[in-house]
C-alpha positions as CSV (number, residue, x, y, z in Angstrom):
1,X,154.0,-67.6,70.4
2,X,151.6,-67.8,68.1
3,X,153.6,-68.1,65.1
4,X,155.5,-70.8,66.3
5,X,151.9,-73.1,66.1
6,X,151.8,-71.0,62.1
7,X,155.0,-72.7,61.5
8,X,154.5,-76.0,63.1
9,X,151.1,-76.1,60.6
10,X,153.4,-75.3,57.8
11,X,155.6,-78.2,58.9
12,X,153.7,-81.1,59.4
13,X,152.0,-80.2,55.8
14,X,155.2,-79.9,53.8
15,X,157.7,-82.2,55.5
16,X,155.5,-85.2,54.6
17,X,155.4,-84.3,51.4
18,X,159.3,-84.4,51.2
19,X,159.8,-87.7,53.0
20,X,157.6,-89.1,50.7
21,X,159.2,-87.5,47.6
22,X,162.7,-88.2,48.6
23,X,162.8,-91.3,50.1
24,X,164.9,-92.7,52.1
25,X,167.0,-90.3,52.4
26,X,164.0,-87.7,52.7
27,X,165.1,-86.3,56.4
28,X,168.6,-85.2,55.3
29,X,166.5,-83.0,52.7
30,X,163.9,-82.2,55.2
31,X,166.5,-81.1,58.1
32,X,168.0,-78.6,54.9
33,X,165.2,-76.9,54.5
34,X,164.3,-77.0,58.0
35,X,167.3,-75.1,58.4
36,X,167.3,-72.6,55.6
37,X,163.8,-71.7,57.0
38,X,165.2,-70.6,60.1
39,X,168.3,-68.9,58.4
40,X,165.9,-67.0,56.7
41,X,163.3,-66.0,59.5
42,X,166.3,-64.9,61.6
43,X,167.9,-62.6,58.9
44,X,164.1,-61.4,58.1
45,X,164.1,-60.4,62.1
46,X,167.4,-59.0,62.0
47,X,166.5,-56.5,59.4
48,X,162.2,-55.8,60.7
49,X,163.0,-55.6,64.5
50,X,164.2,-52.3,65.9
51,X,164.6,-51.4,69.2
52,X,162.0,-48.0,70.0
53,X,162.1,-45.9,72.9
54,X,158.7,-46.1,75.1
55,X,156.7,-43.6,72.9
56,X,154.3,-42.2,76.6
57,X,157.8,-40.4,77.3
58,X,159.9,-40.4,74.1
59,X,162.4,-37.8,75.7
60,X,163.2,-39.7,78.9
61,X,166.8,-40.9,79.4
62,X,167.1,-44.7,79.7
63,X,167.4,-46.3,83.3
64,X,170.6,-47.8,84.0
65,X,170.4,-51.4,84.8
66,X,172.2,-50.6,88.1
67,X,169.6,-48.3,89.3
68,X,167.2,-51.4,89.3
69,X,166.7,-53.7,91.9
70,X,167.6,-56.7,90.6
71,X,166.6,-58.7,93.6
72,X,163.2,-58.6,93.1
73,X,164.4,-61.2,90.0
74,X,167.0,-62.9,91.5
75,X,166.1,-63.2,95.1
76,X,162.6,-63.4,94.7
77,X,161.6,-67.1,96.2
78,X,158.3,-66.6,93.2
79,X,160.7,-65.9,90.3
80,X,162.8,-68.9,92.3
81,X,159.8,-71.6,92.2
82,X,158.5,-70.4,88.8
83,X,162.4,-70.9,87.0
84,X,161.9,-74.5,88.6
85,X,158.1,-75.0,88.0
86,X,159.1,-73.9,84.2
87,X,162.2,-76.1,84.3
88,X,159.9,-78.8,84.9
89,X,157.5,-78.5,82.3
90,X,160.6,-78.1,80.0
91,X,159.5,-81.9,80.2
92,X,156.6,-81.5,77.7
93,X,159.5,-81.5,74.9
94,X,159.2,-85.3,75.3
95,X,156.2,-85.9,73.7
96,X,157.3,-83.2,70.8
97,X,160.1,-84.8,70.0
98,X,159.3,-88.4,70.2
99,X,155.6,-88.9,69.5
100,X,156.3,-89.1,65.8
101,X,158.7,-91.8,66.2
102,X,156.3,-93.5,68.5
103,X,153.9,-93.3,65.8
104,X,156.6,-94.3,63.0
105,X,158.4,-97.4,64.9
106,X,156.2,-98.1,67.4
107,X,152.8,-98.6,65.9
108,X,154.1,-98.7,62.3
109,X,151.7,-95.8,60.8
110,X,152.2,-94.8,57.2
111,X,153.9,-91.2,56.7
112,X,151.1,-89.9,55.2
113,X,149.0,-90.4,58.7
114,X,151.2,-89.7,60.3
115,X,151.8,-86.4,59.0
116,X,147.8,-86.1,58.9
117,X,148.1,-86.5,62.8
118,X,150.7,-84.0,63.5
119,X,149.1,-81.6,61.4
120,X,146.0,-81.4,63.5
121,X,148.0,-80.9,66.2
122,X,149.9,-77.8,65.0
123,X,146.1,-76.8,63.7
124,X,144.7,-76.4,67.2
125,X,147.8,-74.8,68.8
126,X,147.7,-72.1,66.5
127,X,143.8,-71.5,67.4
128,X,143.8,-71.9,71.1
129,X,147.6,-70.5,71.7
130,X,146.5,-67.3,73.3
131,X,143.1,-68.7,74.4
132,X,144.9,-70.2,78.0
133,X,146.5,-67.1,78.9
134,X,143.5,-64.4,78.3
135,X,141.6,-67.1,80.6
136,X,144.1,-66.9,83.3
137,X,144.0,-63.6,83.2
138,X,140.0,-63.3,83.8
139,X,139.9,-66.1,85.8
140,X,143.3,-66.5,87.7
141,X,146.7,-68.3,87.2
142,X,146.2,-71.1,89.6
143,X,142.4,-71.8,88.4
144,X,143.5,-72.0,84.9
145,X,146.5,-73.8,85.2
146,X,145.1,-76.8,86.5
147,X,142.7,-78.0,84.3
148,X,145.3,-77.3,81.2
149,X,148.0,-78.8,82.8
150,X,145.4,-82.1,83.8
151,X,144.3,-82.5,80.2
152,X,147.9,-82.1,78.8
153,X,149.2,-84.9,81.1
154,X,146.5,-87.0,80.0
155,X,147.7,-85.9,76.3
156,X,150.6,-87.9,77.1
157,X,149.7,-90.9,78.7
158,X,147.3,-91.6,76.4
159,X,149.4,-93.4,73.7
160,X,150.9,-95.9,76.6
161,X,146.4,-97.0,76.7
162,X,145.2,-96.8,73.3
163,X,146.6,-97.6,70.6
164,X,143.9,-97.0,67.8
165,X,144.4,-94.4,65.1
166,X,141.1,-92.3,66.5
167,X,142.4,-91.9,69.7
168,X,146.0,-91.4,68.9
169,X,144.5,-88.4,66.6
170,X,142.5,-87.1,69.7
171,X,145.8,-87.3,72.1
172,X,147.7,-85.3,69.5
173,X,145.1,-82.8,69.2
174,X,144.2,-82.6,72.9
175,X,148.5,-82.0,73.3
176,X,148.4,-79.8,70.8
177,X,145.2,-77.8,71.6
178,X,146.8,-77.1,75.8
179,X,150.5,-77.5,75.6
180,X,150.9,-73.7,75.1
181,X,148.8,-73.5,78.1
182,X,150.8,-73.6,81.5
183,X,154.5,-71.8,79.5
184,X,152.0,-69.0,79.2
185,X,150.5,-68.9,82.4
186,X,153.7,-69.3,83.9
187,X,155.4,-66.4,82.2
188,X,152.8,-64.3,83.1
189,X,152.7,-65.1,86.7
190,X,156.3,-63.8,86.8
191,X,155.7,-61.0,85.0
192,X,152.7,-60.0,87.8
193,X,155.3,-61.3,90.6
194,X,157.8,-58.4,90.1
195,X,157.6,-54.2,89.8
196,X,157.0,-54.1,85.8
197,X,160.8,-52.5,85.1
198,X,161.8,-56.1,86.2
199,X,159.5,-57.8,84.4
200,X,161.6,-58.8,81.4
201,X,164.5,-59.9,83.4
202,X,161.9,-62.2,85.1
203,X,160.3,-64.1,82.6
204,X,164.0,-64.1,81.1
205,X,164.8,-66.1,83.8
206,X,162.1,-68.1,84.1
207,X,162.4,-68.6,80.1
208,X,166.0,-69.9,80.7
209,X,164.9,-72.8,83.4
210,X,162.2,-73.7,80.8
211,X,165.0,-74.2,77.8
212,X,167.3,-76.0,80.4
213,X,163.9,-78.8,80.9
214,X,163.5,-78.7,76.7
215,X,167.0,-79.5,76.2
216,X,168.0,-82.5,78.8
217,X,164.8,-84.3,79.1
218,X,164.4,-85.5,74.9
219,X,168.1,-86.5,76.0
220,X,167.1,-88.4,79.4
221,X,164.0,-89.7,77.2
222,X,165.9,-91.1,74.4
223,X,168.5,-93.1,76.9
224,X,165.4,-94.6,78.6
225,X,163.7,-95.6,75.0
226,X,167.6,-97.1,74.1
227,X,167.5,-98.9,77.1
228,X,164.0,-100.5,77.8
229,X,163.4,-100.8,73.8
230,X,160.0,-98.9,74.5
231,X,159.0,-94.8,74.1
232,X,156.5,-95.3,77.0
233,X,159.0,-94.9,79.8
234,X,159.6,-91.2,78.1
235,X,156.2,-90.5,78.0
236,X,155.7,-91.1,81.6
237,X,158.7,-89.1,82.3
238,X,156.9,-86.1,80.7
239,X,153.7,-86.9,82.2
240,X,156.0,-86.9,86.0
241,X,157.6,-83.7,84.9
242,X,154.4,-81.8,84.4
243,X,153.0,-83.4,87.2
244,X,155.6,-82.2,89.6
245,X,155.7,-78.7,87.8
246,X,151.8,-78.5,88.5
247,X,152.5,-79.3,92.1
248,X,155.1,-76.5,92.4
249,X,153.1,-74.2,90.8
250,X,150.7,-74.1,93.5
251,X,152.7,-74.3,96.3
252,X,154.1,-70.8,95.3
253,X,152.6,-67.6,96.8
254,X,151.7,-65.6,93.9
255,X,151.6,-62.2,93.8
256,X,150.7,-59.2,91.4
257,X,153.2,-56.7,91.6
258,X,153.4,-55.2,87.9
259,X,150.6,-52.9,88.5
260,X,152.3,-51.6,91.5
261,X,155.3,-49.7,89.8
C-alpha cells in the first residue's frame, strides 16, 4: 500500500504543474495522463507478477477450494462486522475526492497551494503507511485503532472550523499521515480472525465492503454539496462514517486464528 502514497507524491507534484501549463483546459490533459499511468502500471504488472508455488513445500499438490471451509469467511459473524466496519470507512473517500475542490471553490486557493498542500499529504502517507499496522500488531488492533481513527475524524472536520491556510496544511497532513491507518488494521484483523488458508478469501471480502463505501459515498457526498451549495455537509458524512465504523469495530469479538492452522 505503500506505493499507492509513492504515486499519490508523484501526483500532487506533477498535476499542478499541468493545470498550470495547460490552462483551462489543463484536467482533460491531466485525466490522459492519469490514465496512461495506470495503462502502463497494469501492463508492467501483467508481465512482473507470477504466480509461485509456496517454496516450504514446492512438491505439494494445490488444495482444492472445495476442501476448504469456506464458512469460516462467509459465516463468520467477525469477517461479517469487519466487511461492514470496512464498508464504513469506505467513507474516508470523501475527503480524497473533495478536499481539493473545497480548497479550489470553496476558499479560493491558488493551484500552486493547493498543490503544495496535497503534496504534503501524499508525503506523510508514504512515511507512516506501514507505521499503524506494525503498531497494531505490538500493541493490539483495538488499542491502535482508536486513536488513528480519533485523529483522522478530526482530519476531516477540521476544514468546516478553520479556515486559514496553516491549519488547512495541518488537516491535510494529519489525513494524510493516519488515513492508511484503520484499512490496515482492519485487514489484518481478518486475516487473524480466520485459519490462515482462508485468509485471503477474508480480507477479499472485507476488501470488497471497503470499495462498495469508496464508490457510493463521493456519490452521496457530491448530491449533498449540489444540494446545500456547501462541501461541509460531505465532510461530516465522512467524519459519521468513520465514526460509526470505529464503533463497530469494537463491538466485534476479535479473535486470532491464523496462527492456529
Amino acid at each position: 500500500s505503500t506505493g499507492v502514497s509513492g504515486g499519490m507524491v508523484i501526483a500532487a507534484f506533477f498535476i499542478p504543474v499541468v493545470l498550470t501549463r495547460q490552462g483551462a483546459e489543463g484536467w482533460r490533459y491531466a485525466w490522459v495522463y492519469l490514465g496512461v499511468a495506470a495503462l502502463v502500471v497494469t501492463g508492467l504488472g501483467v508481465v512482473a507478477l507470477k504466480e509461485r508455488r509456496s517454496s516450504a513445500n514446492p512438491g505439494a499438490p494445490a488444495v482444492a477450494a472445495s476442501s476448504l471451509s469456506w464458512g469460516h469467511v462467509f459465516r463468520n459473524p467477525t469477517i461479517v462486522g469487519l466487511t461492514l466496519t470496512n464498508f464504513l470507512f469506505g467513507f474516508y473517500q470523501i475527503y480524497a475526492t473533495f478536499f481539493v475542490a473545497y480548497l479550489r471553490r470553496g476558499r479560493g486557493l491558488p493551484t500552486e497551494v493547493v498543490g503544495n498542500i496535497w503534496f504534503w499529504w501524499a508525503v506523510l502517507a508514504f512515511l507512516l503507511m506501514m507505521l499503524w499496522g506494525l503498531l497494531s500488531d505490538r500493541f493490539g488492533r483495538r488499542q491502535v485503532m482508536a486513536p488513528c481513527m480519533l485523529f483522522l475524524v478530526a482530519s476531516v472536520l477540521m476544514p468546516i472550523f478553520w479556515h486559514d491556510v496553516p491549519l488547512l496544511y495541518a488537516s491535510a497532513m494529519l489525513y494524510g499521515a493516519t488515513f492508511a491507518g484503520p484499512m490496515t488494521i482492519i485487514l489484518a484483523a481478518a486475516g487473524d480472525a480466520v485459519p490462515r488458508p482462508m485468509a485471503a478469501a477474508a480480507v477479499g471480502l472485507v476488501t470488497a465492503g471497503f470499495g462498495l463505501g469508496q464508490a457510493i459515498s463521493p456519490a452521496i457526498a457530491g448530491f449533498l454539496t449540489d444540494f446545500t451549495g456547501s462541501f461541509y455537509p460531505g465532510f461530516v458524512l465522512s467524519a459519521v462514517g468513520m465514526a460509526l465504523s470505529l464503533l463497530t469495530f469494537f463491538l466485534l469479538p476479535l479473535e486470532r486464528h491464523g496462527s492456529h492452522a
